[in-house]
C-alpha positions in Angstrom: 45.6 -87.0 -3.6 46.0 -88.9 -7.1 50.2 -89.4 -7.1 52.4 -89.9 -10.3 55.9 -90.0 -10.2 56.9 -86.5 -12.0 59.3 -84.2 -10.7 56.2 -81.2 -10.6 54.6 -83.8 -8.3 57.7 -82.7 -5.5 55.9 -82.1 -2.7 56.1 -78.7 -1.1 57.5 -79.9 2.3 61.5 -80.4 2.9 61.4 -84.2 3.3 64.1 -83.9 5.8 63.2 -87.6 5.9 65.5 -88.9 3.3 68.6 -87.6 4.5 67.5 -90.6 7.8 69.5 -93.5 6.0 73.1 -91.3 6.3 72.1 -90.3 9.6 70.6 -93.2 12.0 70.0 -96.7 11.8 69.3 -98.3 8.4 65.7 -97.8 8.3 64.4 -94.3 6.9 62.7 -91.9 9.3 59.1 -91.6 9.0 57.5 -88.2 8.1 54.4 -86.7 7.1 55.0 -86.8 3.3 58.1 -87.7 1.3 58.8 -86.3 -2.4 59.2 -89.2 -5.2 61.9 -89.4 -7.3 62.6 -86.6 -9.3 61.5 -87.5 -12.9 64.2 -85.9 -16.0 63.6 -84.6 -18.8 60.6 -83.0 -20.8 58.7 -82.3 -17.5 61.6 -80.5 -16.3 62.0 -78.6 -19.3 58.2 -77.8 -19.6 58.0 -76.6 -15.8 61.0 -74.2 -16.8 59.8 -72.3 -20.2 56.0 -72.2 -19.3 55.2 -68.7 -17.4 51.8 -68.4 -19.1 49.3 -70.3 -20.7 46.5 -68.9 -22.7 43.2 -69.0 -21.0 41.1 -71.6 -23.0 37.0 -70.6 -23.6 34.9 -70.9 -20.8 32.9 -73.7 -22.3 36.5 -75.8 -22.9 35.8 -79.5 -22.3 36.8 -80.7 -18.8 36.6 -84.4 -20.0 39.0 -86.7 -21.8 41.3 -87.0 -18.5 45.1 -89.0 -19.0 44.1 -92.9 -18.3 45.8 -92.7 -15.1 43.1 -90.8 -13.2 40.1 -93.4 -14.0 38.4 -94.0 -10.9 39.5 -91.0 -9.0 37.7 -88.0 -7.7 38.7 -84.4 -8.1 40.9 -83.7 -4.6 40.8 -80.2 -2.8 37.9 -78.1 -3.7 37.3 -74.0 -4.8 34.8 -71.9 -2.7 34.1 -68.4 -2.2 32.3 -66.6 0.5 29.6 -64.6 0.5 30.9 -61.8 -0.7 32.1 -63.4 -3.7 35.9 -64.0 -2.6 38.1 -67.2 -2.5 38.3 -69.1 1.1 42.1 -69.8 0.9 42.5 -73.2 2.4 44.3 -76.8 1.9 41.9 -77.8 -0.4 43.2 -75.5 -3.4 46.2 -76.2 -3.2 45.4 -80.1 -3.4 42.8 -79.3 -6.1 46.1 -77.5 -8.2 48.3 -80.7 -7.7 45.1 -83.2 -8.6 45.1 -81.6 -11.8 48.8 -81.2 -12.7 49.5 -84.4 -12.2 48.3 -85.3 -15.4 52.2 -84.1 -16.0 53.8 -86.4 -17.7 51.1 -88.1 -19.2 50.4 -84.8 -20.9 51.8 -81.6 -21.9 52.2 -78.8 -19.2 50.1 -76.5 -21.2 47.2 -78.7 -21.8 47.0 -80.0 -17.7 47.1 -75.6 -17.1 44.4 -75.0 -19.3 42.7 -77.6 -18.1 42.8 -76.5 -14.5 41.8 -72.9 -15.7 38.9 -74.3 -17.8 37.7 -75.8 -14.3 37.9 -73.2 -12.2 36.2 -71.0 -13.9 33.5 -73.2 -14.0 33.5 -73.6 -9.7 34.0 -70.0 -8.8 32.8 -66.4 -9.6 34.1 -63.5 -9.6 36.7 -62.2 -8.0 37.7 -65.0 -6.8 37.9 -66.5 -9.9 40.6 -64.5 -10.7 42.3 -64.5 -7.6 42.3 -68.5 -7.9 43.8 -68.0 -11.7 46.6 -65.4 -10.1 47.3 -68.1 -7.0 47.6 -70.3 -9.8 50.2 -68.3 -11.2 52.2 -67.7 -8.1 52.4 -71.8 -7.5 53.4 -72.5 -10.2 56.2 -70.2 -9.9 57.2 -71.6 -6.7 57.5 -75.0 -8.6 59.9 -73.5 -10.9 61.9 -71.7 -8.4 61.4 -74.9 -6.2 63.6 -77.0 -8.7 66.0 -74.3 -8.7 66.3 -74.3 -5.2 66.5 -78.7 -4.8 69.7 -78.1 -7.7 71.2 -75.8 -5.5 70.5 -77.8 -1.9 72.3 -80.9 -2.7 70.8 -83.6 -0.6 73.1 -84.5 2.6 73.5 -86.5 5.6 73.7 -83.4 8.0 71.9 -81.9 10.2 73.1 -78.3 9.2 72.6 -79.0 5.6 69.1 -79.9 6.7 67.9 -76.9 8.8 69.7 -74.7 5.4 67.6 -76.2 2.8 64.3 -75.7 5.5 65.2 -72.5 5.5 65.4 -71.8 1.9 62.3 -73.4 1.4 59.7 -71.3 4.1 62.3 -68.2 2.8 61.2 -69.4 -1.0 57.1 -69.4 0.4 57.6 -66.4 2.4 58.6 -64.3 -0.6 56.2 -65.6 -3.0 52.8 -66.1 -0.8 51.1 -63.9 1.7 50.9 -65.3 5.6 47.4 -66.4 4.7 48.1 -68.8 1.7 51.5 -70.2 3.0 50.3 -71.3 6.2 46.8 -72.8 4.4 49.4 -74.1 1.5 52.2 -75.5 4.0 51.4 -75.3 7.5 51.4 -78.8 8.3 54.1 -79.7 6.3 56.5 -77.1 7.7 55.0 -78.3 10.6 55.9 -82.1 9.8 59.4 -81.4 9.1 60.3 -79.1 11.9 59.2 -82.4 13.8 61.5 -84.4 12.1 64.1 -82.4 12.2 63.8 -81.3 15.8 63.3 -85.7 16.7 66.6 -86.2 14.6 68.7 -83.4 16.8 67.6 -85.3 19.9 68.4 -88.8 18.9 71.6 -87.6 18.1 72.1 -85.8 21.3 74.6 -87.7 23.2 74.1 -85.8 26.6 70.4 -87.1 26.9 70.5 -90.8 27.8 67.1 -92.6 26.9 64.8 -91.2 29.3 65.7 -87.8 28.3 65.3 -88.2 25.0 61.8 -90.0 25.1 60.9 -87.1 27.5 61.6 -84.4 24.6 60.0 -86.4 22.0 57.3 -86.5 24.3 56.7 -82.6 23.8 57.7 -82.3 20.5 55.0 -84.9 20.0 52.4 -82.9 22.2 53.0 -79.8 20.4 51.9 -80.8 17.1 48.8 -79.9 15.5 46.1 -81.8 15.9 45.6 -82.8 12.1 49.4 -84.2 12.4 49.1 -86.3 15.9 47.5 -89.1 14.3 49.4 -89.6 10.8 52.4 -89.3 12.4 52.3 -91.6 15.2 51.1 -94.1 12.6 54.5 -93.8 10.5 56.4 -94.2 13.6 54.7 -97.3 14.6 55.8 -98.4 11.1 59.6 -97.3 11.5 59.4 -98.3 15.3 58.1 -102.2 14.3 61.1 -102.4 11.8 63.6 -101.5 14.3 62.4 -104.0 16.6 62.7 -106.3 14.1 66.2 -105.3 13.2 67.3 -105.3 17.1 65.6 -108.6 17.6 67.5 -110.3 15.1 70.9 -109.2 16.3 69.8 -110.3 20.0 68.9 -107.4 21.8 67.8 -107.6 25.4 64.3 -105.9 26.7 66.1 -103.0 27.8 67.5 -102.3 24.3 64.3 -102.8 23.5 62.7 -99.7 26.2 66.1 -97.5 24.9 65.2 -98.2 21.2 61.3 -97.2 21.9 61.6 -94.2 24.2 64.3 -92.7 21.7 61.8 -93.5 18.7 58.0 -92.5 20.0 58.6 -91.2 23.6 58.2 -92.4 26.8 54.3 -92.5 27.1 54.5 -94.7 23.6 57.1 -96.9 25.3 55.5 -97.4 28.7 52.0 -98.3 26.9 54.0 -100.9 24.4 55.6 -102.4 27.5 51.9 -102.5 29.4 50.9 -104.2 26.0 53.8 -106.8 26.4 53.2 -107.8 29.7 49.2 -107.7 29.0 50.1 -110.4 25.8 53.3 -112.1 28.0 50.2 -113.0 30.6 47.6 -114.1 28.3 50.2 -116.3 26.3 50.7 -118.0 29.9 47.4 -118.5 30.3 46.9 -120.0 26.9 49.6 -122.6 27.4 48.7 -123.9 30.7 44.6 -124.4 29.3 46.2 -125.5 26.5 48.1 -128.1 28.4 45.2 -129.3 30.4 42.9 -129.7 27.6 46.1 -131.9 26.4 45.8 -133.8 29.4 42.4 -134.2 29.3 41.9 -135.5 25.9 44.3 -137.7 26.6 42.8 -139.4 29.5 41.5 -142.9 28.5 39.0 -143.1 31.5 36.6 -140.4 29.7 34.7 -141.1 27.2 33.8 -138.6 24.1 31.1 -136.6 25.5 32.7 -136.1 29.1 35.9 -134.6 27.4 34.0 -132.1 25.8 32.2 -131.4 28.6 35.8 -131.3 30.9 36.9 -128.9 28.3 33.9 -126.6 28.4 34.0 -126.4 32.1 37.7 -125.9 31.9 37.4 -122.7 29.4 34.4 -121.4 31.5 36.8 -121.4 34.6 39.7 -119.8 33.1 38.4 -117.4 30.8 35.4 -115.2 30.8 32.9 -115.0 27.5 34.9 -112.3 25.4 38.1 -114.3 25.8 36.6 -117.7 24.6 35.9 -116.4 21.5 39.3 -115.7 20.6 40.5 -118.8 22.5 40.6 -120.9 19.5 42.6 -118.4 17.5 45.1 -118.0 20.1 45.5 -121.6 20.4 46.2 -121.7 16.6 49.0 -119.1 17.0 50.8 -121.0 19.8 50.9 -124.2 18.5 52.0 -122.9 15.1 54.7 -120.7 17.3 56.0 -123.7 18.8 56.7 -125.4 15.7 
């Protein structure tokens, strides 16, 4: 989805994410999405006093989009069955934020009617107008959304966390039907229970390590399917700068397991220590061809052409035909290593 950094741009999920830095280590939690910055000023005010916006005519140019969406293509789409009513998915309510994030570059108004203008060009009736009315209602919850983050201040606790998730799904609940909120925010409520739940068991002190890897384990096995992937991605991420972090400060390998079973599980931890000890064994193997090519370049009764040949016969014994080819690489990155 085409971002700009406008408060209308907050994301409908609770971001439990940035409250991480008051509550762990340094680095920030990963999450499935985060909300920028909120942006002051006339966006703010515009969200506020606009309830309604005059429907422009149905042949209203849908051209002459703000610079900043050059190169993009329309995100979400609007379909109707065959009966002539909307399919309430995702994808309209990522269409609704592609186009109002021309907020900010333009007025509120104009990115409205612009979104009308192209709806009404990709749908008949009635879902037409149930898309204009759906309209309606999300934009309300982005007004009363803002009303709710002023009211929510932003803390380091776990209680002022699960208050302000509340609010939130209670805000959805009262303004969407079960259909549309769980198309509209499913996987984000679903992304932030997830966080929220893998924060309360990292700061569990009655679970040592294993425990704690064990239920982030099933927290990790319940998500959706749609989340599995994304997520384990941005814990990689938060899980490699960690390392680095513990590293640095000398931590031993079994910091190391603690820090990765209480950040992405034990099944995640046992595969990255598998990993290691695949990598600790083909480094080995490295250095000691590496040190026998050494020797054998080195050896003044062979001339040119029987070096070569020693050094062929040498790869062919200790390394089949996949691991040859990257021989030369991984030679590269030892020597540079031991500099």
């Amino acid at each position: 989805m085409k971002l700009i950094a406008a408060l209308f741009l907050l994301s409908a999920t609770v971001s439990i994410a940035l409250y991480w830095r008051g509550l762990s280590d340094p680095t920030p939690a990963a999450t499935h999405a985060t909300e920028p910055q909120a942006h002051t000023g006339p966006v703010h005010a515009d969200l506020q006093k606009v309830t309604t916006v005059k429907r422009p005519p149905r042949n209203g140019n849908l051209s002459h989009l703000p610079a900043s969406f050059t190169g993009t293509q329309v995100d979400g789409r609007l379909h109707a069955d065959a009966a002539g009513n909307l399919v309430i998915d995702a994808g309209v309510r990522h269409l609704f934020d592609y186009f109002l994030a021309s907020i900010g570059e333009e007025s509120l108004e104009t990115s409205i009617a612009r979104l009308h203008r192209y709806i009404e060009t990709q749908l008949p009736q009635p879902a037409e107008g149930h898309a204009i009315r759906l309209l309606s209602q999300y934009l309300d919850y982005k007004r009363q959304l803002l009303v709710l983050e002023q009211d929510h201040t932003r803390q380091p606790d776990l209680d002022a966390m699960r208050a302000r998730l509340a609010a939130v799904q209670e805000l959805r609940a009262g303004l969407f039907d079960d259909m549309t909120r769980r198309a509209f925010f499913g996987l984000d409520e679903a992304a932030d229970r997830f966080t929220l739940d893998r924060l309360v068991i990292r700061h569990n002190s009655s679970l040592n390590a294993s425990e704690k890897g064990a239920a982030l384990d099933r927290l990790r096995n319940n998500l959706p399917p749609e989340l599995q992937d994304s997520l384990a991605a941005q814990l990689q991420i938060e899980l490699r700068e960690q390392t680095k972090a513990l590293q640095a400060s000398g931590g031993s390998l079994s910091d190391l397991k603690q820090l990765r079973q209480q950040l992405v599980g034990n099944a995640a931890a046992a595969r990255l220590e598998n990993l290691d000890a695949r990598r600790q064994e083909w480094e080995a193997r490295v250095m000691a061809y590496r040190e026998e090519k050494t020797r054998i370049e080195a050896s003044r009764g062979l001339g040119e052409a029987d070096k070569r040949a020693a050094i062929a016969r040498l790869s062919a014994e200790r390394f089949d035909e996949s691991e040859r080819q990257r021989l030369d690489a991984a030679e590269q990155l030892l020597a540079a290593t031991k500099r």
